[in-house]
N, C-alpha and C positions, 0 to 999 in steps of 0.2 A: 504494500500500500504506500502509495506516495501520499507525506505531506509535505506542507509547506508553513514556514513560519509568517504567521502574522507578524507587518513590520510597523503596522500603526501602534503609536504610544497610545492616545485619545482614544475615550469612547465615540462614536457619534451616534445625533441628534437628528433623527429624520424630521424633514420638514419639504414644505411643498409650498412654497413664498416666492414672490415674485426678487430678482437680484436688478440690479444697477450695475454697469461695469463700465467703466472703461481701460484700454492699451495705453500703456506710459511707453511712449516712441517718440522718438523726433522725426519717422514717418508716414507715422497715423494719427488724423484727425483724433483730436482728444473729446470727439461727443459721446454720449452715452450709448450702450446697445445693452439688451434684456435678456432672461435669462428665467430657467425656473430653476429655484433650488432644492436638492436630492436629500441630501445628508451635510452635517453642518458639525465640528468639535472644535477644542480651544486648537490645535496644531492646523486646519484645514476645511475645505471646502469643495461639496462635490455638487454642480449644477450641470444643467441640458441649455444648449443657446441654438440659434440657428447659423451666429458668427465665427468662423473657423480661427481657431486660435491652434498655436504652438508652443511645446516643451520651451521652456525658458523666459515668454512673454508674460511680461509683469503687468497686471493688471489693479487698478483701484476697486473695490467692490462696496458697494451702498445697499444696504436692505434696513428689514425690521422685525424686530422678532415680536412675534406675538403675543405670545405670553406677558413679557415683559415689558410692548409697547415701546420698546425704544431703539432708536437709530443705529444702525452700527456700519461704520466705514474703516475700512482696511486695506491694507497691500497685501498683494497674494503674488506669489510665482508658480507661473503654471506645470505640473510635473507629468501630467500624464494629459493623452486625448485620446478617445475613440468616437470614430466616424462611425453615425449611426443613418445614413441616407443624407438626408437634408439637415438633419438635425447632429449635433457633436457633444458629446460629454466628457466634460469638463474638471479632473482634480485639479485642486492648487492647494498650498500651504502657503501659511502667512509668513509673511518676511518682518514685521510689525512687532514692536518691542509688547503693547498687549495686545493678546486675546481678545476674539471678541465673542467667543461661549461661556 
């Protein structure tokens, strides 16, 4: 039997909330593009977009969480994607001194 070791620290947080994001590039427009989000912990962030992003692409992230009613904005770097047709999913970890779970 094969395993595999889980390399997440974080428990995560499913959730299903709409994200904010934008690319920090000096060749991408810095306007906003959307997002639903999957799972959520203090290390990272797993969302679906329709915008194709890339391994390494630093992105700002804006949502709210509900429970709690409050704002939360963060830098994330992108580490994983999988292309799901038209749609892409999205890991990132935050690069941000805090957490925003």
């Amino acid at each position: 039997m094969l395993t595999t070791k889980e390399r997440r620290v974080f428990e995560r947080e499913k959730m299903s909330d709409t994200i904010l994001f934008r690319a920090i590039s000096d060749e991408t427009p810095r306007h906003f593009r959307s997002g639903r989000i999957k799972d959520i912990s203090p290390g990272g962030i797993m969302f679906e977009t329709e915008v194709k992003l890339a391994k390494g692409d630093v992105i700002d992230v804006f949502f709210k969480r509900k429970l709690s009613q409050t704002d939360t904005v963060a830098r994330a770097e992108v580490m994983r994607t999988i292309n799901m047709g038209a749609r892409q999913e999205v890991g990132a970890k935050f690069v941000n001194a805090q957490s925003p779970a």
